[in-house]
N, CA, C and O atoms as a DFTB+ gen file, in Angstrom:
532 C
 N C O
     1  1      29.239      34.632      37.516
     2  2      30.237      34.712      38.559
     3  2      30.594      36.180      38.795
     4  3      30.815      36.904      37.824
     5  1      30.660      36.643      40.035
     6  2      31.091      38.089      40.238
     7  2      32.879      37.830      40.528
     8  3      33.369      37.295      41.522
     9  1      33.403      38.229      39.676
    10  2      34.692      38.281      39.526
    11  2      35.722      38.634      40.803
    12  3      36.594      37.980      41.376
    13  1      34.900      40.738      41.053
    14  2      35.660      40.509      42.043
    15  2      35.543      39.679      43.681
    16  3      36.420      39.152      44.366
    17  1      34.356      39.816      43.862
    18  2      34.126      38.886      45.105
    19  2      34.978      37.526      44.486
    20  3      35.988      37.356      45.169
    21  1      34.919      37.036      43.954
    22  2      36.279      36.061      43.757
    23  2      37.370      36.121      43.719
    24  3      38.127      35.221      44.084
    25  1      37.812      37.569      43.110
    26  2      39.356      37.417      43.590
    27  2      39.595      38.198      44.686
    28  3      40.772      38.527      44.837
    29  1      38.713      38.629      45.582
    30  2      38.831      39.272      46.619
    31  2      39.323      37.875      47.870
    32  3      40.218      37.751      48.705
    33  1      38.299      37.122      47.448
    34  2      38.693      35.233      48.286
    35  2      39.884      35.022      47.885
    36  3      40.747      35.055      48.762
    37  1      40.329      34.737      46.437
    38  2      41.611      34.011      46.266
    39  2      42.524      35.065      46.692
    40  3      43.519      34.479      47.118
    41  1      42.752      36.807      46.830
    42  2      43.451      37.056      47.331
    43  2      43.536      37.151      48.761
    44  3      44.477      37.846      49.144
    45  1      42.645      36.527      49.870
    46  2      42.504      36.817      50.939
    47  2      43.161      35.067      51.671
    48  3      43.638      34.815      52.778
    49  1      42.909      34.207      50.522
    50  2      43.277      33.351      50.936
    51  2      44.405      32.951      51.087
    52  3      44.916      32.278      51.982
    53  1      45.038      33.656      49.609
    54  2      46.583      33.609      49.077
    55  2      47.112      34.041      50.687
    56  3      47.754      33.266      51.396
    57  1      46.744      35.300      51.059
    58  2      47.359      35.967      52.215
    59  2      47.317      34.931      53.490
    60  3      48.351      34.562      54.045
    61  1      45.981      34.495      53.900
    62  2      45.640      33.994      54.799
    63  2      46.813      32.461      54.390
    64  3      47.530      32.363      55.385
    65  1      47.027      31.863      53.842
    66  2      46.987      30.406      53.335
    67  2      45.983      29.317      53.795
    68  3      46.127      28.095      53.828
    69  1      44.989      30.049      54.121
    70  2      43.855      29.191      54.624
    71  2      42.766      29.502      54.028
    72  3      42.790      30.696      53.731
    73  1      41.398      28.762      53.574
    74  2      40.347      28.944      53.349
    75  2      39.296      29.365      54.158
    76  3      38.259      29.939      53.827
    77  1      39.692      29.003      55.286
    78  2      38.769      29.251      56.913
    79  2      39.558      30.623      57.565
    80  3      38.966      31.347      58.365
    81  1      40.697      30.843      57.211
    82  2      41.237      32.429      57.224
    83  2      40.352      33.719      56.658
    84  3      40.047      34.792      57.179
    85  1      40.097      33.175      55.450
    86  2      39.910      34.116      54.445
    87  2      38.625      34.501      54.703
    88  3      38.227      35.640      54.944
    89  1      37.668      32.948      54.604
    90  2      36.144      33.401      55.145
    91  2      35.943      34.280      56.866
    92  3      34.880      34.764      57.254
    93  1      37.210      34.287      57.626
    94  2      36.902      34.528      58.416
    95  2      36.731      36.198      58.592
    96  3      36.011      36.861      59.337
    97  1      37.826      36.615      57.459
    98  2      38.502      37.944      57.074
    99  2      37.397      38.475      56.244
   100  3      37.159      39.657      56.492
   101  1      36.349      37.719      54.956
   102  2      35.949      38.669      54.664
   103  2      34.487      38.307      54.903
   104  3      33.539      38.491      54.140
   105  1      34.496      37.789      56.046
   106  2      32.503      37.703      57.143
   107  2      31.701      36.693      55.972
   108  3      30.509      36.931      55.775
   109  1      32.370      35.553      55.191
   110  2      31.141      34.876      54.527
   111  2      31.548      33.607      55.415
   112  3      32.154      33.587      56.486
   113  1      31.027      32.541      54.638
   114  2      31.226      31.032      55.014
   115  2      32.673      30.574      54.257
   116  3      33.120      31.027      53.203
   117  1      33.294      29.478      55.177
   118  2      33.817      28.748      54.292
   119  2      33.769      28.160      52.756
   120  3      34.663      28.268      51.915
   121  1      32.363      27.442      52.592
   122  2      31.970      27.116      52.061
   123  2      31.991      27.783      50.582
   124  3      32.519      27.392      49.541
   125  1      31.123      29.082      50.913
   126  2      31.169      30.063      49.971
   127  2      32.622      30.957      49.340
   128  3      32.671      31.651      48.324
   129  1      33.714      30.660      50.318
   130  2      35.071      30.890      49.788
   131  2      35.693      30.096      48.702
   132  3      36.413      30.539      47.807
   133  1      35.264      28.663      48.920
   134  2      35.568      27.266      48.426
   135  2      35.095      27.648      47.019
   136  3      35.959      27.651      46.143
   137  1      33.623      28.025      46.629
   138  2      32.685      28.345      45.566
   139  2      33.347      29.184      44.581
   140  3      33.629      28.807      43.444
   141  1      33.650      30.661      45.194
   142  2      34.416      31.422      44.508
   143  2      35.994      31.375      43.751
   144  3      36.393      31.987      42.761
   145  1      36.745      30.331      44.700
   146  2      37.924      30.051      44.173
   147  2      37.489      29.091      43.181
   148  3      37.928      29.284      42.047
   149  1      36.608      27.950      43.380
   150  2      36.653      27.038      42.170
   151  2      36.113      27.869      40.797
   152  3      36.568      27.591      39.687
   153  1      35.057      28.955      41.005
   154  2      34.604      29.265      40.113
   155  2      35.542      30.140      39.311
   156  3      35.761      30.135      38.099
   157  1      36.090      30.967      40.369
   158  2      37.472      31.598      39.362
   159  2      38.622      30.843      38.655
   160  3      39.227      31.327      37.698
   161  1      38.986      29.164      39.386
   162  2      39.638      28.423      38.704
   163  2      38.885      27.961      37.288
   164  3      39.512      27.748      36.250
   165  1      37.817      27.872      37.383
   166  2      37.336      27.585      36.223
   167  2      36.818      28.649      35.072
   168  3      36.213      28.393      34.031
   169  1      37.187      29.741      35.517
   170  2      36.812      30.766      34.545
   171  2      38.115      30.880      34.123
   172  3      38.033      31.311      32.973
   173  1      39.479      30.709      34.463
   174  2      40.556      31.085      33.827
   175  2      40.992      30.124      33.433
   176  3      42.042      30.356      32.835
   177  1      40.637      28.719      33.453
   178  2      40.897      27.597      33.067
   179  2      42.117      26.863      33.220
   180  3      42.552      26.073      32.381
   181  1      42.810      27.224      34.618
   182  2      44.334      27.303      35.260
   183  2      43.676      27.145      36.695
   184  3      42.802      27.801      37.262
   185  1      44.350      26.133      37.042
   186  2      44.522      25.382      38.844
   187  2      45.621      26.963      39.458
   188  3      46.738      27.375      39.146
   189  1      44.642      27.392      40.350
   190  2      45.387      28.686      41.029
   191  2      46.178      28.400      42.105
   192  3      47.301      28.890      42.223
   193  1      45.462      27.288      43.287
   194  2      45.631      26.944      44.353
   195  2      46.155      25.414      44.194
   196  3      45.721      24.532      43.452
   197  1      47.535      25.369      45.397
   198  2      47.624      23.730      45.885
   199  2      46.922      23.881      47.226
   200  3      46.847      24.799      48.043
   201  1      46.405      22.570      47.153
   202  2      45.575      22.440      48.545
   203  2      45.693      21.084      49.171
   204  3      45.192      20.008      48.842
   205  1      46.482      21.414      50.152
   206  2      46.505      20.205      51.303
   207  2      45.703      20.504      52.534
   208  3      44.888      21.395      52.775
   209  1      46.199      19.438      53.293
   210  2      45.017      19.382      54.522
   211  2      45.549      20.394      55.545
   212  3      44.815      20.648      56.499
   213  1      46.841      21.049      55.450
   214  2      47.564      21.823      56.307
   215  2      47.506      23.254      55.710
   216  3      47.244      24.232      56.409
   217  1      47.763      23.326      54.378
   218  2      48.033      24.766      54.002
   219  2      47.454      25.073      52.623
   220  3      47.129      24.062      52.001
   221  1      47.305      25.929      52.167
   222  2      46.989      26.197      50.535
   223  2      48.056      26.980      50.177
   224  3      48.628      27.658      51.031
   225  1      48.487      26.978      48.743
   226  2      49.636      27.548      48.431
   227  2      48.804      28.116      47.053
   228  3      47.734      27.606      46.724
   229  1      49.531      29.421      46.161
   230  2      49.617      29.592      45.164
   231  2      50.487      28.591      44.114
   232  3      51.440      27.941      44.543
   233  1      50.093      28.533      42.782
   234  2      50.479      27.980      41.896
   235  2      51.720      28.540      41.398
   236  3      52.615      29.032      42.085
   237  1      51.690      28.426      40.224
   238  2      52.904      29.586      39.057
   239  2      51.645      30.067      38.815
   240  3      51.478      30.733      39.836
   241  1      50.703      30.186      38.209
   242  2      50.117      31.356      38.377
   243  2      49.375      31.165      39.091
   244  3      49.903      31.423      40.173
   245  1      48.440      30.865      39.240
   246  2      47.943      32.152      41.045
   247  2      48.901      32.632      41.457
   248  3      48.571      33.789      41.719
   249  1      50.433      32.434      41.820
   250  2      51.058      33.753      42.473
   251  2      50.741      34.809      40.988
   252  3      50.687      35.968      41.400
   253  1      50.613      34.787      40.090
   254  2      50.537      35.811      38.575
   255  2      49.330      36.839      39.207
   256  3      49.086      38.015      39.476
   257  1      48.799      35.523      39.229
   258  2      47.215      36.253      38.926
   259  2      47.064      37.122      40.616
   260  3      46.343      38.118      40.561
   261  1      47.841      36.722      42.419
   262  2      47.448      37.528      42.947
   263  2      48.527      38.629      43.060
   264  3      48.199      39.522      43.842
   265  1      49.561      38.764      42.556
   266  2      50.454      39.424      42.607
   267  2      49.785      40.663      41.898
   268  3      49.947      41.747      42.458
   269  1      48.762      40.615      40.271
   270  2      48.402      41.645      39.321
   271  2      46.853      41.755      40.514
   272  3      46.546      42.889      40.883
   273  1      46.320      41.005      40.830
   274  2      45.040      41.512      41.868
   275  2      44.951      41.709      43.095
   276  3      43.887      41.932      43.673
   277  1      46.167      41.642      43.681
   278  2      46.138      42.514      44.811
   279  2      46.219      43.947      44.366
   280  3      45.346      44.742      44.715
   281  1      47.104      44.264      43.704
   282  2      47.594      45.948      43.210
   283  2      46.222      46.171      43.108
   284  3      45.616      46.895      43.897
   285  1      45.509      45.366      41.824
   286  2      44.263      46.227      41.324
   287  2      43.466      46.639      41.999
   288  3      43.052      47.798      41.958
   289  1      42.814      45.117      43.320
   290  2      41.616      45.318      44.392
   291  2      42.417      46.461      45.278
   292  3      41.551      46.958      45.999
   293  1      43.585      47.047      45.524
   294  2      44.021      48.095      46.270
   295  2      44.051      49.221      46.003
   296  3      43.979      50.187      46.763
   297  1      44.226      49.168      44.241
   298  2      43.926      50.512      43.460
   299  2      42.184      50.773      43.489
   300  3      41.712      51.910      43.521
   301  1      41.421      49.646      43.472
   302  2      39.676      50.252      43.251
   303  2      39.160      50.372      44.971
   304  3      37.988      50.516      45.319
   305  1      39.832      50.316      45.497
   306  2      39.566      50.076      46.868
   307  2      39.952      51.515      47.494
   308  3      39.503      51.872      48.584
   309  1      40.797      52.290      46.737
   310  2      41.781      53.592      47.545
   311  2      40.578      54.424      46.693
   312  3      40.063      55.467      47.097
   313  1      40.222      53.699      45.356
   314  2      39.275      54.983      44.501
   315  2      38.031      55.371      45.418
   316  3      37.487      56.423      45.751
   317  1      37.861      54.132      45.644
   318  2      36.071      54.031      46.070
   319  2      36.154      55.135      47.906
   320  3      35.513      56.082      48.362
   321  1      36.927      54.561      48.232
   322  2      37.297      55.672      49.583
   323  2      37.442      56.809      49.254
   324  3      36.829      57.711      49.826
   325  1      38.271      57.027      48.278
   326  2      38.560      58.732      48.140
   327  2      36.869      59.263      47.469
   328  3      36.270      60.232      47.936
   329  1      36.595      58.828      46.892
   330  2      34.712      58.762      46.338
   331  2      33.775      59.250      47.845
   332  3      32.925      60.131      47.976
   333  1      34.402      58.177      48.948
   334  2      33.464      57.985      49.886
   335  2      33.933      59.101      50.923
   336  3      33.205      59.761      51.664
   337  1      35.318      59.157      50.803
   338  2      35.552      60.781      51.500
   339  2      35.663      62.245      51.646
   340  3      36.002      63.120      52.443
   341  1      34.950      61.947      49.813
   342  2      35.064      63.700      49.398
   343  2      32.913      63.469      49.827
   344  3      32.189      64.374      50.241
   345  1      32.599      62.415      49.611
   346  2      30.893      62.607      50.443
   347  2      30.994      62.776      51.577
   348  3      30.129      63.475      52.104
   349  1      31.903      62.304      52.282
   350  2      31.419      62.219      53.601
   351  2      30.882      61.127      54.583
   352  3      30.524      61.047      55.759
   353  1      31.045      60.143      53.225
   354  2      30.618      58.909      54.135
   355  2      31.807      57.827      54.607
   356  3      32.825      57.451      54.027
   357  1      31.285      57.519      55.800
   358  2      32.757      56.220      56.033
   359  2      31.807      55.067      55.890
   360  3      30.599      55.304      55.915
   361  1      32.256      53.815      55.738
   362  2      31.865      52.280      55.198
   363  2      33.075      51.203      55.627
   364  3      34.288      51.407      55.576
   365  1      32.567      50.329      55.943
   366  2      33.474      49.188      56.042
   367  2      33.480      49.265      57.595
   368  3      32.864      50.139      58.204
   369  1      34.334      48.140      58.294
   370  2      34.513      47.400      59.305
   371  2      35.731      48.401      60.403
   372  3      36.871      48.765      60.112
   373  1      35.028      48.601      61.564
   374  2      35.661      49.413      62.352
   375  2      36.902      48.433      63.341
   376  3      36.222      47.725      64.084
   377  1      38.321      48.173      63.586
   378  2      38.048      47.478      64.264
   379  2      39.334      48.512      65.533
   380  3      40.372      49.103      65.238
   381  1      38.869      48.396      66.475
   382  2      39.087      49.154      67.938
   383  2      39.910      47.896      69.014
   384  3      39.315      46.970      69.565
   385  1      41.411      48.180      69.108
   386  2      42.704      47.604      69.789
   387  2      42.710      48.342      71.164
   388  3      42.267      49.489      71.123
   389  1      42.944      48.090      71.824
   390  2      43.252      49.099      73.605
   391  2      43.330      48.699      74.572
   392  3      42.579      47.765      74.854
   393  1      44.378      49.252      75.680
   394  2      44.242      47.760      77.077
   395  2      43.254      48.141      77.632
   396  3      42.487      49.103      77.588
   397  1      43.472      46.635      78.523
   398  2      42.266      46.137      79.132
   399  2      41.529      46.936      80.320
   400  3      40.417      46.872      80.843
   401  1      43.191      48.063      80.569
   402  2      42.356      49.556      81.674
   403  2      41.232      50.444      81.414
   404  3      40.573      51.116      82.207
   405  1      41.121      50.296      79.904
   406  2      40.242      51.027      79.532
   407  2      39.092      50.777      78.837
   408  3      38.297      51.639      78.460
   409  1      38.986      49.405      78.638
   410  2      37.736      48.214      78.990
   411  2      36.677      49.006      77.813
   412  3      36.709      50.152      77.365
   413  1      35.545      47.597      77.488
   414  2      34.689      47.919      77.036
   415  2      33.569      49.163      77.774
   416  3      32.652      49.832      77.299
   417  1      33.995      49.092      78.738
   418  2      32.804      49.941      79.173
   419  2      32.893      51.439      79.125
   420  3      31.955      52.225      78.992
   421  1      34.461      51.770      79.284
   422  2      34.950      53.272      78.583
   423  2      34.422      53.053      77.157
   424  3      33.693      53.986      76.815
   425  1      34.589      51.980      76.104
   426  2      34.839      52.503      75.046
   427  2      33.026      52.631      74.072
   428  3      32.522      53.102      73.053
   429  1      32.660      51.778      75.385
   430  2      31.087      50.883      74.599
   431  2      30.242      52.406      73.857
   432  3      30.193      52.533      72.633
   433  1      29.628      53.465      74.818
   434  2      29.327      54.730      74.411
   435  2      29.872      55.160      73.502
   436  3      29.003      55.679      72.800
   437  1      31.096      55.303      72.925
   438  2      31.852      56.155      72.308
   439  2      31.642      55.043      70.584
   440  3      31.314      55.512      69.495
   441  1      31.845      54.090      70.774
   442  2      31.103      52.747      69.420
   443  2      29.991      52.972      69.143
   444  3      29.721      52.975      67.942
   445  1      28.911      53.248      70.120
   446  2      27.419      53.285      69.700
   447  2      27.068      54.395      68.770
   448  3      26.283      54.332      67.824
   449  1      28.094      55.911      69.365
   450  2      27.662      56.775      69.246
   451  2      28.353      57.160      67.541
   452  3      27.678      57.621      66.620
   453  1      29.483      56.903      67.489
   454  2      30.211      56.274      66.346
   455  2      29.324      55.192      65.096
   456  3      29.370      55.347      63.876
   457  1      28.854      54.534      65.557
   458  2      27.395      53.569      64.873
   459  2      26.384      54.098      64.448
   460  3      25.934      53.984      63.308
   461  1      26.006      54.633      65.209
   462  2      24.723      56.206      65.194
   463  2      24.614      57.064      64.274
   464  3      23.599      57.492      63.726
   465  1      26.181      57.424      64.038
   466  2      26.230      58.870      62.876
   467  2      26.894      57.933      61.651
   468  3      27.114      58.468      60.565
   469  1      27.177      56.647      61.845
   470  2      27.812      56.027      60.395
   471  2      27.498      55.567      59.975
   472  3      28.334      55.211      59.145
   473  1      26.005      54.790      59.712
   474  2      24.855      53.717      59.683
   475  2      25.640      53.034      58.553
   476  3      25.847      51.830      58.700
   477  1      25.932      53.411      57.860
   478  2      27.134      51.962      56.428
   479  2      28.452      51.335      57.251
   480  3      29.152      50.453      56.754
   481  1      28.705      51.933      58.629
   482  2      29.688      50.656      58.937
   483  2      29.540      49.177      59.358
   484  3      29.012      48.877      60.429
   485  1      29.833      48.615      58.827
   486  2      29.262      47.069      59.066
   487  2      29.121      46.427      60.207
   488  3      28.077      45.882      60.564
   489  1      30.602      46.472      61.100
   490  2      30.734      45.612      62.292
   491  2      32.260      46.479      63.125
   492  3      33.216      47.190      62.818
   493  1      31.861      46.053      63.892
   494  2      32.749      46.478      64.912
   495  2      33.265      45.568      65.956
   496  3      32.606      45.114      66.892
   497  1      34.473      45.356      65.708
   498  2      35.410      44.304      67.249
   499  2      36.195      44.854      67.633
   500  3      37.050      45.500      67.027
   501  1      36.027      44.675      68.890
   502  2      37.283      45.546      70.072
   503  2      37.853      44.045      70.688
   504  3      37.362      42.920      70.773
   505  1      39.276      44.716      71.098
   506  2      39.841      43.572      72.019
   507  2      40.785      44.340      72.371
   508  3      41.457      45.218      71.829
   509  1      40.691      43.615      73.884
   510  2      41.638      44.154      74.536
   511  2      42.615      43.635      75.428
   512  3      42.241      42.571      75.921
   513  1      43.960      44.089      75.886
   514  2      45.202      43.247      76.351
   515  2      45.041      43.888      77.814
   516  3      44.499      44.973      78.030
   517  1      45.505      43.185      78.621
   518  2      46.108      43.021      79.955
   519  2      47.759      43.031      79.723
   520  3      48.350      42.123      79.138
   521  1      48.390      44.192      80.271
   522  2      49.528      44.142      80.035
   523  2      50.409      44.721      81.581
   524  3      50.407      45.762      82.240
   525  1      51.024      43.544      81.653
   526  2      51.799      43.595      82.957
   527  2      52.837      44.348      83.338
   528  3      53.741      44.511      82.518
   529  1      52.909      44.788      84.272
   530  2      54.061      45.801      84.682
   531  2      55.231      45.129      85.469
   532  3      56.189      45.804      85.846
C-alpha cells in the first residue's frame, strides 16, 4: 500500500465529504479512492470514515488521523516546492479563473506557451464568468 497516496484520498475526502469529490480533486477514479481508504482502514485497523448514501463523515479518529495528515501532507508538500523552486522547475496542476471578456482565445496562446517551457505541469482548466453590469 502506498501510504501517502492514501492519505492524500482520505484527506481529500475528509475535505470534500464525498468520495466522487475527492477522485475528482485528485484526477483518479472513484473507484480507486474507495481502494485507498479501505486499504488505509485496514492498515490502521480503525473504521476512519462513516459512510452514507448522502455524505461521508470522519470518525473519532479519522478526524485524529486527518487533523495530524493534513499538517504533514502540507509540510512535505511546501518541502518538495521549495526543492522544486530553488531548480527551477514548476509541477502540478495550473488552474486559470477570468471573465468571460477575456475568453479562451486571449488566454489559449499564453497556456500553450506556458505548457511549452513547463513540460511537468499536468493539466490545465480555465473557466470563465460572465459578469453583469
Amino acid at each position: 500500500m502506498d501510504v501517502n497516496l492514501a492519505l492524500r484520498a482520505f484527506v481529500r475526502t475528509v475535505e470534500k465529504g464525498s468520495v466522487t469529490g475527492a477522485a475528482r480533486d485528485l484526477g483518479i477514479s472513484q473507484p480507486a479512492v474507495t481502494k485507498h481508504l479501505r486499504n488505509l482502514e485496514r492498515h490502521v485497523n480503525a473504521r476512519l470514515l462513516e459512510r452514507t448514501t448522502r455524505a461521508v463523515r470522519p470518525t473519532a479518529h479519522g478526524m485524529r488521523l486527518y487533523e495530524v495528515s493534513r499538517n504533514a501532507l502540507a509540510s512535505i508538500e511546501a518541502a518538495m516546492e521549495g526543492v522544486r523552486h530553488d531548480m527551477g522547475e514548476i509541477e502540478g496542476a495550473l488552474r486559470i479563473h477570468a471573465p468571460s471578456c477575456i475568453g479562451a482565445q486571449h488566454l489559449h496562446g499564453m497556456v500553450m506557451e506556458f505548457q511549452n517551457e513547463h513540460r511537468r505541469s499536468r493539466s490545465i482548466s480555465c473557466s470563465t464568468t460572465a459578469k453583469s453590469i
